[in-house]
Backbone as CSV, one residue per row, in Angstrom:
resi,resn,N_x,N_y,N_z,CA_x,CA_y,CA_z,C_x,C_y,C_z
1,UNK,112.906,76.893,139.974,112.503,78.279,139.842,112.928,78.854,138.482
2,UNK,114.138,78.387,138.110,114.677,79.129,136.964,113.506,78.750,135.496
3,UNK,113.042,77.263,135.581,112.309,76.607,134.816,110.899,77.237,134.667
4,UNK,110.510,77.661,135.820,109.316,78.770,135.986,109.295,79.956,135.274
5,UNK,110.528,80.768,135.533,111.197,81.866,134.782,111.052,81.874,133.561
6,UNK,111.378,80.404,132.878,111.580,80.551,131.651,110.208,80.329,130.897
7,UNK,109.688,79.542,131.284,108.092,79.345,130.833,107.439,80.720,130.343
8,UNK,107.374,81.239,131.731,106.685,82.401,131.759,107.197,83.532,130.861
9,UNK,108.745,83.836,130.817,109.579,84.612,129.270,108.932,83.659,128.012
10,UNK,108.849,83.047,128.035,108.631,82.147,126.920,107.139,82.666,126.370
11,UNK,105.892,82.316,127.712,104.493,82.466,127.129,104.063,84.251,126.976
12,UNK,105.162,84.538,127.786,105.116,86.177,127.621,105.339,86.953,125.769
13,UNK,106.041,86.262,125.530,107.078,86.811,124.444,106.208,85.855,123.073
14,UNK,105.561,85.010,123.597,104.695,84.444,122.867,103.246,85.268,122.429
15,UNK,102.647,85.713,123.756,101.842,86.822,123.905,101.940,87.417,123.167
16,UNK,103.104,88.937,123.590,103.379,89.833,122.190,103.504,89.907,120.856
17,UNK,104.118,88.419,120.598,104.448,88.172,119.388,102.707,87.839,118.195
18,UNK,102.062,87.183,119.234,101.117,87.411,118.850,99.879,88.410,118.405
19,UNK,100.154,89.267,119.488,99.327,90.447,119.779,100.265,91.455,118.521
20,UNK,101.457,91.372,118.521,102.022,92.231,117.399,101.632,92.179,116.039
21,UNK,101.684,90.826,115.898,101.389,90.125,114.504,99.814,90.636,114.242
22,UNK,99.117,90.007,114.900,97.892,90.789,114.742,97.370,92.217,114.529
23,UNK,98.358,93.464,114.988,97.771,94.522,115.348,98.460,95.038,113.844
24,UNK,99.769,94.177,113.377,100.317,94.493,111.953,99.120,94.235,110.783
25,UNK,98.488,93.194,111.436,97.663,93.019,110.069,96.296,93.655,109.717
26,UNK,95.921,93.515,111.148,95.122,95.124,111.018,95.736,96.328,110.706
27,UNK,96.766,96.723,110.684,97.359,98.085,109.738,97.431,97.790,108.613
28,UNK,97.471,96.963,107.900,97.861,96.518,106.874,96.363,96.184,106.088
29,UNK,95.398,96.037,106.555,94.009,95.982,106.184,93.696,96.741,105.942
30,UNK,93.286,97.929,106.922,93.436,99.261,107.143,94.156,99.730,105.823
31,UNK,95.265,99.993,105.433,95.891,100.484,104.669,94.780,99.875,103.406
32,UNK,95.110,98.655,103.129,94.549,97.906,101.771,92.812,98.664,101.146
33,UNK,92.453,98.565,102.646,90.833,99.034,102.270,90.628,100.884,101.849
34,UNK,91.448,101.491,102.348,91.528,103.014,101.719,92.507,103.370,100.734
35,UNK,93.097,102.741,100.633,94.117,102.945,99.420,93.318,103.188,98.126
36,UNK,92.544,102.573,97.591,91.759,102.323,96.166,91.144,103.999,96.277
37,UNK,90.906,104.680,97.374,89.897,105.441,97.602,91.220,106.915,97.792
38,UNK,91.943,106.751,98.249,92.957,108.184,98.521,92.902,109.144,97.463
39,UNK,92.503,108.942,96.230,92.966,110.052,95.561,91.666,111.042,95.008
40,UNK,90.246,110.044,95.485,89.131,110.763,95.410,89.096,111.474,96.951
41,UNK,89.979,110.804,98.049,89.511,111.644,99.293,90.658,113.126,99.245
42,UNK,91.934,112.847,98.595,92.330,114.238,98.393,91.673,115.286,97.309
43,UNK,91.098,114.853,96.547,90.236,115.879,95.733,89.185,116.564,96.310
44,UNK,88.283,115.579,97.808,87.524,116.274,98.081,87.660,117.027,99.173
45,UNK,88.744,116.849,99.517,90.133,117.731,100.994,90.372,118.692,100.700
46,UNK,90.571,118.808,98.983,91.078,120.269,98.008,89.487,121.163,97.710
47,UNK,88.981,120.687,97.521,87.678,121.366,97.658,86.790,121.811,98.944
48,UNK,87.212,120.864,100.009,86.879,121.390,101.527,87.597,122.316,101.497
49,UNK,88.468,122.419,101.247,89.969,123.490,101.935,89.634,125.129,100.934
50,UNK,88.837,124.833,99.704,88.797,126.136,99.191,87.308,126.252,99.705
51,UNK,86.582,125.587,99.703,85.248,126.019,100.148,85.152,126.424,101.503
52,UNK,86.119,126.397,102.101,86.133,127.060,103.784,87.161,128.059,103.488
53,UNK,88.233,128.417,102.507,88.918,129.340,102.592,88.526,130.923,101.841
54,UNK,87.891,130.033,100.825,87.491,131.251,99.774,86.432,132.142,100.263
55,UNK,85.580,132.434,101.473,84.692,133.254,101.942,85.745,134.028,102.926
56,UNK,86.899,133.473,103.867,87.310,134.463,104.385,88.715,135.070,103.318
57,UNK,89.095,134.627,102.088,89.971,135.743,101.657,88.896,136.358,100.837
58,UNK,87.732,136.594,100.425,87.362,137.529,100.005,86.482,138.487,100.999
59,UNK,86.821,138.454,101.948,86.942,139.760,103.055,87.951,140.704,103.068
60,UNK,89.159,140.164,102.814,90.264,141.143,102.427,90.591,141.294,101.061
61,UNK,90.417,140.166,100.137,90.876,140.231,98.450,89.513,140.126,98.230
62,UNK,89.188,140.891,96.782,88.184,140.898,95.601,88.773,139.562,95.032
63,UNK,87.902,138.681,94.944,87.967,137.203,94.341,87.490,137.357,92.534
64,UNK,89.095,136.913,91.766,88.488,136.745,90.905,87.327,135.765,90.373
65,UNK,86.066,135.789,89.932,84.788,134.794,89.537,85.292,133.901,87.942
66,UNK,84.996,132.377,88.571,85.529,131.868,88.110,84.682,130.543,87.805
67,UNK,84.281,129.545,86.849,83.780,128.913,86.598,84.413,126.921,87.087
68,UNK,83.327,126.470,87.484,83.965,125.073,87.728,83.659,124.138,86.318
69,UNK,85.028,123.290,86.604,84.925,122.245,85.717,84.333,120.968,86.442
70,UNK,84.295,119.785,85.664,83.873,119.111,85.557,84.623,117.604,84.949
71,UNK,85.447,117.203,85.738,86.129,116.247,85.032,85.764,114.866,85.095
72,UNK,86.388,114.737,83.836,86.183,113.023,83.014,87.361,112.452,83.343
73,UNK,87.413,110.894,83.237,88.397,109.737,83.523,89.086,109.670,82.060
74,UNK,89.943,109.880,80.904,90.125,109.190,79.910,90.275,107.909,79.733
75,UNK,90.051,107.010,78.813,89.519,105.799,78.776,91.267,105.025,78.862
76,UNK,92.247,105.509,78.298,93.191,104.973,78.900,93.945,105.064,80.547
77,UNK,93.413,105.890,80.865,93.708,106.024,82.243,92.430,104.803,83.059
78,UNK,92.029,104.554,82.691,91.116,103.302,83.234,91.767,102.286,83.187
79,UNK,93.024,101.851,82.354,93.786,100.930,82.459,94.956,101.392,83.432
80,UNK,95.432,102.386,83.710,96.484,102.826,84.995,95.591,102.630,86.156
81,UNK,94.541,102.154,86.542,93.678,102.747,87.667,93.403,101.291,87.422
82,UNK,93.418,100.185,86.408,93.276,98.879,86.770,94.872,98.182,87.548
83,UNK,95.645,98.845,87.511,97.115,98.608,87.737,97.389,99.085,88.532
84,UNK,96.600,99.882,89.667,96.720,100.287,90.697,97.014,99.447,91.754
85,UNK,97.673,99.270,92.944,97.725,98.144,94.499,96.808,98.693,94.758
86,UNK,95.937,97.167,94.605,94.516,97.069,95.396,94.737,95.957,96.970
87,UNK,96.335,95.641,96.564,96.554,95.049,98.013,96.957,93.999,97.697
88,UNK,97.567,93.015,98.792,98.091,91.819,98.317,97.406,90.623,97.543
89,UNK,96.547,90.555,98.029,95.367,89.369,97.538,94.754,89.392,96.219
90,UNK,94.053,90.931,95.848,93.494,91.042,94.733,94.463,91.483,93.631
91,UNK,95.530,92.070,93.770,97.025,91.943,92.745,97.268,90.452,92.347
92,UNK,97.230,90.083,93.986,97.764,88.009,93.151,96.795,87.802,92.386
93,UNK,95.282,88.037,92.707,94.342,87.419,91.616,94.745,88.240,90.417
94,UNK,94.697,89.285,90.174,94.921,90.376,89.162,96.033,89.456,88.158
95,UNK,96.984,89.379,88.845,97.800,88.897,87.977,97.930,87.472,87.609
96,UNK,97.242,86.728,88.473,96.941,85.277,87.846,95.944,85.491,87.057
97,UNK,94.981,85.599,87.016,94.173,86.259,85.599,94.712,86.299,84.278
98,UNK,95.843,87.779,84.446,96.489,87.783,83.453,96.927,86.884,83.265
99,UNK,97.827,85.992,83.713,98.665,84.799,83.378,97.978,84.079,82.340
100,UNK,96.660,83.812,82.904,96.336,82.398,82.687,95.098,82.686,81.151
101,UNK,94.862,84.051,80.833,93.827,84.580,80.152,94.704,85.191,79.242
């Protein structure tokens, strides 16, 4: 009986360990695949957030009128944005590249 016991702790704990491992690497995918993308989705979070706010404070405040810009990437910041974690895999290539080029 005890030998039964243990099997079964054994294929149990095997189970989880599996099912854990897995559900890590889907977070971890998850993470990898929106990361590249976070800082265009907070820009357009900052612009949801005034384009739903700015009609109800100018019910109580006179809104000063104000012109939008229009922004550019500078061409050295295209090299900080190549140096960005694009995740484990495409960093290793990234940097074997460099190595070897």
């Amino acid at each position: 009986m005890l030998v039964l016991v243990v099997v079964f702790w054994v294929f149990q704990n095997a189970f989880f360990l599996y099912y854990i491992t897995h559900f890590m690497a889907q977070l971890f995918h998850g993470y990898e695949e929106t990361y590249p993308y976070m800082l265009m989705y907070a820009y357009r979070s900052k612009a949801r957030f005034n384009e739903e706010n700015f009609p109800v404070l100018q019910m109580f405040i006179q809104q000063k009128t104000f012109k939008t810009i229009c922004f550019a990437i500078d061409k050295n910041k295209l090299v900080e944005i190549d140096d960005e974690y694009e995740g484990i895999v495409r960093m290793g290539q990234k940097h074997a590249i460099k190595r070897e080029g």
